[in-house]
C-alpha positions as CSV (number, residue, x, y, z in Angstrom):
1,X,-21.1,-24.2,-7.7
2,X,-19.4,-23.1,-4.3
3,X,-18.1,-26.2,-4.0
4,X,-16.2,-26.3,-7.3
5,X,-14.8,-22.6,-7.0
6,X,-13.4,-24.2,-3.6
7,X,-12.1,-27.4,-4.8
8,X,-10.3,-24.9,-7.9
9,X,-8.9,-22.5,-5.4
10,X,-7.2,-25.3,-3.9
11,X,-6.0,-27.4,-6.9
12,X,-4.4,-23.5,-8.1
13,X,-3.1,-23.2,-4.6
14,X,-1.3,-25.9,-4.5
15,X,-0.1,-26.0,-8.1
16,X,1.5,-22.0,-6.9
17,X,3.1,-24.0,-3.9
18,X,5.1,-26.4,-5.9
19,X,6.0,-23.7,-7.9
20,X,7.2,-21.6,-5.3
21,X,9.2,-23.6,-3.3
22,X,11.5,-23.4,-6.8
23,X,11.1,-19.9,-7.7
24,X,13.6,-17.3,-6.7
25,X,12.0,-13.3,-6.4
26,X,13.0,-11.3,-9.1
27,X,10.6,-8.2,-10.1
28,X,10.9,-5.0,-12.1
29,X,14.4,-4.6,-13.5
30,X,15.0,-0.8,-13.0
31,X,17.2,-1.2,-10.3
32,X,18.8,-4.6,-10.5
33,X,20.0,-3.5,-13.7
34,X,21.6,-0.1,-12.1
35,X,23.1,-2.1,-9.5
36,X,23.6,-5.2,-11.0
37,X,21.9,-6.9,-8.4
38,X,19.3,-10.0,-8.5
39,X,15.9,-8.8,-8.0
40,X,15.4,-10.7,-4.7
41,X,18.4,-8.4,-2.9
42,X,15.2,-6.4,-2.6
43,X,12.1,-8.3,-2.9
44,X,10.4,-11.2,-1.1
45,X,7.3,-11.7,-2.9
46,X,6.7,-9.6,-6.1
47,X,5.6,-6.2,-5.2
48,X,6.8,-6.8,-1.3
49,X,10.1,-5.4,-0.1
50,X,12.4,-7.2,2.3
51,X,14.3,-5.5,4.8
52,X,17.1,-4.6,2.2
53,X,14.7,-3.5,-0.1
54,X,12.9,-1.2,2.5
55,X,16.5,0.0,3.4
56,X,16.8,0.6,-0.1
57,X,14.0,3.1,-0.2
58,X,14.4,4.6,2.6
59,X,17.4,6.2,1.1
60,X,16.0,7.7,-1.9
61,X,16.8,4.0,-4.5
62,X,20.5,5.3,-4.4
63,X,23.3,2.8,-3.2
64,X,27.0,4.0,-3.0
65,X,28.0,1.5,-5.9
66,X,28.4,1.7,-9.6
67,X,25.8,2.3,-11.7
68,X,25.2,0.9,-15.2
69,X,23.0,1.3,-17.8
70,X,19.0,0.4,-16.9
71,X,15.0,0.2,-18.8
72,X,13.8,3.4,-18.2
73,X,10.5,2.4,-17.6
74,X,9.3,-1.2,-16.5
75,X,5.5,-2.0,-16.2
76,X,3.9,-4.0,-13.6
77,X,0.8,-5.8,-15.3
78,X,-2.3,-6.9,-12.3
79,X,-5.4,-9.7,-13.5
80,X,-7.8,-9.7,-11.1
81,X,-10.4,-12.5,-10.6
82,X,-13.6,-12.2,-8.7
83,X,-15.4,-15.4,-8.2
84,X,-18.9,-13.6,-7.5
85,X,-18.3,-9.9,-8.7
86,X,-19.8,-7.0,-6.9
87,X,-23.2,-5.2,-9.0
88,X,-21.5,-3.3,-11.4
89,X,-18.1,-5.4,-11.2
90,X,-16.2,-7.7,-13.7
91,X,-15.1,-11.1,-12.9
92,X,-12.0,-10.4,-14.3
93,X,-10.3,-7.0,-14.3
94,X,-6.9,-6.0,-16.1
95,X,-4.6,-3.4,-15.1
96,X,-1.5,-2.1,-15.2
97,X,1.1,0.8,-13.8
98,X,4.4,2.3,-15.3
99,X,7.5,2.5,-13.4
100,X,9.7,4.9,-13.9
101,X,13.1,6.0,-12.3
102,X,16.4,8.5,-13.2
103,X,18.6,10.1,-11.5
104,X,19.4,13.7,-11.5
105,X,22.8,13.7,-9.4
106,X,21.4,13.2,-5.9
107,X,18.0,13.3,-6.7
108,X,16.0,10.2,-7.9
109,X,13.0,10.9,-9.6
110,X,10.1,8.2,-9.3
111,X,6.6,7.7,-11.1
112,X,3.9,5.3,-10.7
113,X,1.6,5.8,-13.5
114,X,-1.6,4.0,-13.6
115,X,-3.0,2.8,-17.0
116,X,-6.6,2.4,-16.0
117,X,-8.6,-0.5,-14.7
118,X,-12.1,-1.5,-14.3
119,X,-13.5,1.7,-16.5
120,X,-11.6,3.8,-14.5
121,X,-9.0,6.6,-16.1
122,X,-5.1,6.3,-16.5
123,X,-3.2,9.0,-14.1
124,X,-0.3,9.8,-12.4
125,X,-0.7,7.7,-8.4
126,X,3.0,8.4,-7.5
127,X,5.1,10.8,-8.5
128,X,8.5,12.6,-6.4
129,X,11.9,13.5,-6.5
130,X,13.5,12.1,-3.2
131,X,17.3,13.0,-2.0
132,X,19.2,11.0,0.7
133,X,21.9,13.3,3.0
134,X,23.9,10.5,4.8
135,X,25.3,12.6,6.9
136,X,22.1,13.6,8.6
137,X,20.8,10.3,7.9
138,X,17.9,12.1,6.4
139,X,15.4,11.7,3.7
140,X,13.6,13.9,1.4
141,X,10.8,13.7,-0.7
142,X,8.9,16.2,-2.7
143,X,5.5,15.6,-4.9
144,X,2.8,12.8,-4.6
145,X,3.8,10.5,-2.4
146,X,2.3,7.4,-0.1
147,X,2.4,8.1,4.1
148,X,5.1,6.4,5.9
149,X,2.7,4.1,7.2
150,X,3.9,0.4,8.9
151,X,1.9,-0.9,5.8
152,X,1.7,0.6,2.4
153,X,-1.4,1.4,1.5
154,X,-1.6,1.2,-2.1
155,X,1.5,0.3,-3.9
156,X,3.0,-2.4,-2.1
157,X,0.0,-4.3,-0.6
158,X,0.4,-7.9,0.1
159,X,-3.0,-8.7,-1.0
160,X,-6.6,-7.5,-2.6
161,X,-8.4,-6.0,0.6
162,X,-7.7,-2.2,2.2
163,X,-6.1,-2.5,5.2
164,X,-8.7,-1.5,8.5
165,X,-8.6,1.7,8.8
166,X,-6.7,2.5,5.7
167,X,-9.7,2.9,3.6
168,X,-12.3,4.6,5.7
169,X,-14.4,7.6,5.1
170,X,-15.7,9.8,8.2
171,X,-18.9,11.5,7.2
172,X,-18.7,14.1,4.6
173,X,-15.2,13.4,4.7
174,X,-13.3,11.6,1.9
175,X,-9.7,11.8,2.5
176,X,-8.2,8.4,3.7
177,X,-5.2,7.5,5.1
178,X,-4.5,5.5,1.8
179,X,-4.8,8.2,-0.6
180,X,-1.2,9.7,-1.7
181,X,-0.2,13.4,-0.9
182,X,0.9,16.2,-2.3
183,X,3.6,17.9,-0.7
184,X,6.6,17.5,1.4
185,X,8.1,14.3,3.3
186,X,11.2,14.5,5.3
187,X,12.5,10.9,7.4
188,X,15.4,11.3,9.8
189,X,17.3,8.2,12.0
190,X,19.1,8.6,14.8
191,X,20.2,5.1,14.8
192,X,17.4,2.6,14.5
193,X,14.6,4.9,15.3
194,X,12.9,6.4,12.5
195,X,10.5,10.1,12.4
196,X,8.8,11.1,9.6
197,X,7.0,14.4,9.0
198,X,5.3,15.1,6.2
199,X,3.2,18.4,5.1
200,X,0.7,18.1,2.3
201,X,-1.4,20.3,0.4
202,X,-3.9,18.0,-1.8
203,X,-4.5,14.0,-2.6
204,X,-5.1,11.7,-5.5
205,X,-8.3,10.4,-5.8
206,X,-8.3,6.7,-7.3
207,X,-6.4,3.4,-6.9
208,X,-2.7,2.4,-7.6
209,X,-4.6,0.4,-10.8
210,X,-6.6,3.0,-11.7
211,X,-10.3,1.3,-11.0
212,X,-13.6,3.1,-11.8
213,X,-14.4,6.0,-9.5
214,X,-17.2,6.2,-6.5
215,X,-19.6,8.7,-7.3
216,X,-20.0,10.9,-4.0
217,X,-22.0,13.4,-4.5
218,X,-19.4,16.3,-3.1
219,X,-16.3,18.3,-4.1
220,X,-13.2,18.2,-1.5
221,X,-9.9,19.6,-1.1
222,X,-7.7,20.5,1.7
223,X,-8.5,23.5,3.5
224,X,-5.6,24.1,5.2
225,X,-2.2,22.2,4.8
226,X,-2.2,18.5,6.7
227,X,0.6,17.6,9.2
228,X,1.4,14.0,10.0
229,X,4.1,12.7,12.5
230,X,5.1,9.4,12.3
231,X,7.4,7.4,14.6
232,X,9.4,3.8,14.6
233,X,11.4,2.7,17.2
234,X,12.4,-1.1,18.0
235,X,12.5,-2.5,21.4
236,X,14.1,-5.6,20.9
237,X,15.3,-7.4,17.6
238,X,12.6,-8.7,16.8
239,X,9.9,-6.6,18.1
240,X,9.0,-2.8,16.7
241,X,6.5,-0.5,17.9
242,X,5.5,3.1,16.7
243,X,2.8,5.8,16.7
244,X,1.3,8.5,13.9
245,X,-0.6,11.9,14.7
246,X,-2.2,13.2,11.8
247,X,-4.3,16.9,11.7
248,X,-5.8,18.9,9.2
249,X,-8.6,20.3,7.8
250,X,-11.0,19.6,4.8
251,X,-12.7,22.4,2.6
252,X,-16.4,20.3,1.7
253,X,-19.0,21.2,-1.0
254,X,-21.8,19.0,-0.7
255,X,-24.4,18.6,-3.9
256,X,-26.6,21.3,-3.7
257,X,-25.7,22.9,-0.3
258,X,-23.5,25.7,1.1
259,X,-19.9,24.7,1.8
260,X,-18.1,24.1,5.4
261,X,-14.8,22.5,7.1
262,X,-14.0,19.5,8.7
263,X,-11.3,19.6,11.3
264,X,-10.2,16.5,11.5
265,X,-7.3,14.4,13.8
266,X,-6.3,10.8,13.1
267,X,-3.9,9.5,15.5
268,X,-2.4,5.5,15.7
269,X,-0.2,3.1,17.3
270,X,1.4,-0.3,15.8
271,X,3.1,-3.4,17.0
272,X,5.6,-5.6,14.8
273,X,6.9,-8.7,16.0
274,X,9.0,-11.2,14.2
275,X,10.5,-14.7,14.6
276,X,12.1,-16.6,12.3
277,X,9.2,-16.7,9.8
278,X,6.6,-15.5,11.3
279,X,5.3,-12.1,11.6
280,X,2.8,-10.3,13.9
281,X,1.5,-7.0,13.0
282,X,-1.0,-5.1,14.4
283,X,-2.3,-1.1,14.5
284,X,-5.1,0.5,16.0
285,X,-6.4,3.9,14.9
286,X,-8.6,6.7,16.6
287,X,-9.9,9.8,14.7
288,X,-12.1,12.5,15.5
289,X,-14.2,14.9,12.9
290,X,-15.2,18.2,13.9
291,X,-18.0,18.9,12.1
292,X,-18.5,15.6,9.3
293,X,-21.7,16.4,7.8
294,X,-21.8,20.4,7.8
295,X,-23.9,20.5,10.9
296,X,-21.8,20.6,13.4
297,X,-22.0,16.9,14.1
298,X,-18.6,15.6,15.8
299,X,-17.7,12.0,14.9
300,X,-15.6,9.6,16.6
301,X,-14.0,7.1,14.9
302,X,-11.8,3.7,15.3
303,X,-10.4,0.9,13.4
304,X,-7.4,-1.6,12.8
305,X,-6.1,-4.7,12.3
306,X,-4.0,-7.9,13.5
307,X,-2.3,-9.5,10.9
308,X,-0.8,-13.1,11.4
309,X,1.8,-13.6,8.6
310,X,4.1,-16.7,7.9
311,X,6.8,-17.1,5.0
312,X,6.7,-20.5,4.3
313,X,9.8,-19.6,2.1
314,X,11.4,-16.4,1.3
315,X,9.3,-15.9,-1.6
316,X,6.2,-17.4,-0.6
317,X,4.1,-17.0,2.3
318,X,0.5,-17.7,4.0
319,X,-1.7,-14.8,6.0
320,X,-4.9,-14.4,8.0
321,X,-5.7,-10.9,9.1
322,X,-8.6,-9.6,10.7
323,X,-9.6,-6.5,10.4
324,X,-12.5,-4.0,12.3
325,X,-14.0,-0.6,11.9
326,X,-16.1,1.8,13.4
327,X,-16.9,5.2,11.1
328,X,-19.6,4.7,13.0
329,X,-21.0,2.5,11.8
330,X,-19.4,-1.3,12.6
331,X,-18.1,-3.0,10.3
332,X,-15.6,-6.7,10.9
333,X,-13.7,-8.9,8.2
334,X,-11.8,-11.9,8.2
335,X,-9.1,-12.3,5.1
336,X,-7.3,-15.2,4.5
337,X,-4.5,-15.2,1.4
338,X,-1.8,-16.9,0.3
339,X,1.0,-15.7,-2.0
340,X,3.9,-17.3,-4.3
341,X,6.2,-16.4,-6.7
342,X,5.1,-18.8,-9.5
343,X,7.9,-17.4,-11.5
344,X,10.7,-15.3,-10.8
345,X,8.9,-12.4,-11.9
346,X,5.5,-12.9,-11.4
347,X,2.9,-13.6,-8.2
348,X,-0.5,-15.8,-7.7
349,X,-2.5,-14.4,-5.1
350,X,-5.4,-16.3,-3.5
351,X,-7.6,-15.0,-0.9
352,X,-10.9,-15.3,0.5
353,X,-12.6,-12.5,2.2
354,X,-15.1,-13.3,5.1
355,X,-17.4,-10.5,6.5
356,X,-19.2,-10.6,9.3
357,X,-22.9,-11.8,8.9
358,X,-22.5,-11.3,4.9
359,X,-21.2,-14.3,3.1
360,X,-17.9,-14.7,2.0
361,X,-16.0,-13.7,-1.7
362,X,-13.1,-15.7,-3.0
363,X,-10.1,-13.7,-5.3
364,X,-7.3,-14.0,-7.2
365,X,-4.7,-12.3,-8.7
366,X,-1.9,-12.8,-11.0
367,X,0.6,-9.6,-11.4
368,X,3.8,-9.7,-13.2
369,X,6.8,-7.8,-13.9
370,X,8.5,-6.8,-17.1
371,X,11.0,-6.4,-19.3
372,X,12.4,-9.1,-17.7
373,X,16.1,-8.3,-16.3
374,X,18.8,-10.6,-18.3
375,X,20.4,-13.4,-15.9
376,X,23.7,-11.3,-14.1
């Protein structure tokens, strides 16, 4: 049976190649229609950004050009395929997000709504109004929004598996670097370096597809308002390094016992080097829990990642990444993906995920784009 899922995965992979190599990126049409731009200006590999596409973001989805009439809201439509589900998991899983974008002078407004997935409930994952000064070469947001982190965490993830560190839970503690925050995000350049500041005030609890909640037996919420920095700063052309600090402090109510605070630090540096087509990314992350399990136990924590990524074409590419934790408890994968734009708006994901001394799960996904932009 093993063999034949293998022997499949490869006959699909291949097939996706072919296609590939013929398939230009296009993606959600919410912009390329405002801009009249093709959808690869801004993306590689449907939901990826390029560096244009990035740029694009970075200054609050406003260029200084025309705009013209656009869909209001797009949908981005994600089918899922487990090869040997998890207990309590289906081998395949729909789900879905709206998109939605308008601009209110200089402010664009932006919402990722989930639709639900995997028995899990329909909400709002992103949802902010974001100005861009270019004088000050700043950028504002305001609402529920992702960290600036090197890789994004939930919306824009180039395949099926959490990202080290991204993910994990210390103790008692449930807030993750992946979970969006409410509250304030403010980005300033001075030339190509990048800080980012952001306050926040709460989280969303859930996934960017809206897939069935973990029980965990405790209430949380922020106990006092979180501050992250976050820094970017290239050394050479080709090469990019940068550091976050993150410090705040949880408010935990445990089933059946009294409540307490967590004081908790996260702090992380990252590496980024390109050439020609192939990328090397790589971040490492320390954190440290006052008190995780109400009493009084500190917790040390680490975890990261080295990603080896290479675009076979612009709008296809192969990846290995592994990835290691220690919360504190150690834990060590190995995930190896490939992705292609099968059409021009829609990408095949295969990858197999390896842990260490468990076996190993092959995946798929097929997510798509639409209303389909007409041909400019």
């Amino acid at each position: 049976m093993r063999v034949s899922l293998r022997i499949a995965a490869a006959s699909a992979l291949a097939a996706a190649f072919t296609l590939a190599l013929r398939a230009p990126a296009r993606a959600i049409p919410l912009f390329a229609q405002r801009y009249q731009l093709q959808c690869s200006a801004c993306h590689s590999v449907l939901p990826e950004l390029n560096s244009f596409g990035n740029s694009f973001r970075a200054h609050g989805y406003q260029l200084p050009l025309q705009k013209h009439r656009t869909t209001g809201v797009a949908m981005r439509y994600q089918l899922e395929w487990e090869a040997v589900p998890a207990a309590g998991s289906r081998r395949l899983s729909p789900g879905g997000v709206l998109l939605s974008n308008a601009d209110i002078g200089a402010v664009s407004a932006f919402i990722h709504y989930n639709l639900g997935a995997g028995g899990g409930p329909a909400g709002l994952f992103l949802g902010y109004f974001a100005t861009y000064n270019a004088h000050t070469q700043s950028l504002y947001r305001l609402g529920l929004f992702e960290l600036p982190l090197v890789q994004s965490p939930g919306q824009r993830l180039d395949d099926l598996a959490p990202y080290g560190y991204y993910g994990a839970r210390v103790g008692l503690n449930d807030l993750t670097l992946s979970s969006p925050r409410w509250g304030l995000q403010a980005e300033h350049a001075v030339g190509s370096v990048t800080t980012d500041v952001t306050v926040d005030f709460g989280e969303f609890k859930g996934s960017a597809y809206g897939g069935k909640p973990v029980p965990t037996g405790e209430t949380t919420a922020a106990n006092s308002p979180e501050i992250g920095m976050f820094l970017r700063a290239p050394l050479t052309s080709g090469l990019q390094v940068g550091g976050d600090f993150i410090t705040g402090s949880r408010r935990i109510v445990p089933a059946g016992r009294n409540t307490f605070t967590d004081a908790y630090l996260r702090e992380g540096v990252l590496a980024k080097l390109t050439i020609r087509n192939l990328e090397l990314q790589a971040e490492q992350w320390w954190g440290s829990d006052q008190n995780s399990d109400g009493f009084g136990a500190r917790t040390a924590s680490t975890g990261g990642y080295a990603r080896l990524k290479y675009y076979v074409t612009p709008h296809a590419y192969l990846g290995v990444r592994y990835d290691a934790q220690a919360v504190p408890f150690i834990s060590r994968d190995m995930v190896y993906y490939a992705a292609f734009a099968v059409t021009p708006h829609a990408r095949l994901l295969i990858q197999h995920v390896q842990p260490a001394g468990s076996p190993g799960h092959l995946g798929a996904a097929l997510t798509v784009g639409f209303p389909w932009p007409p041909k400019l």
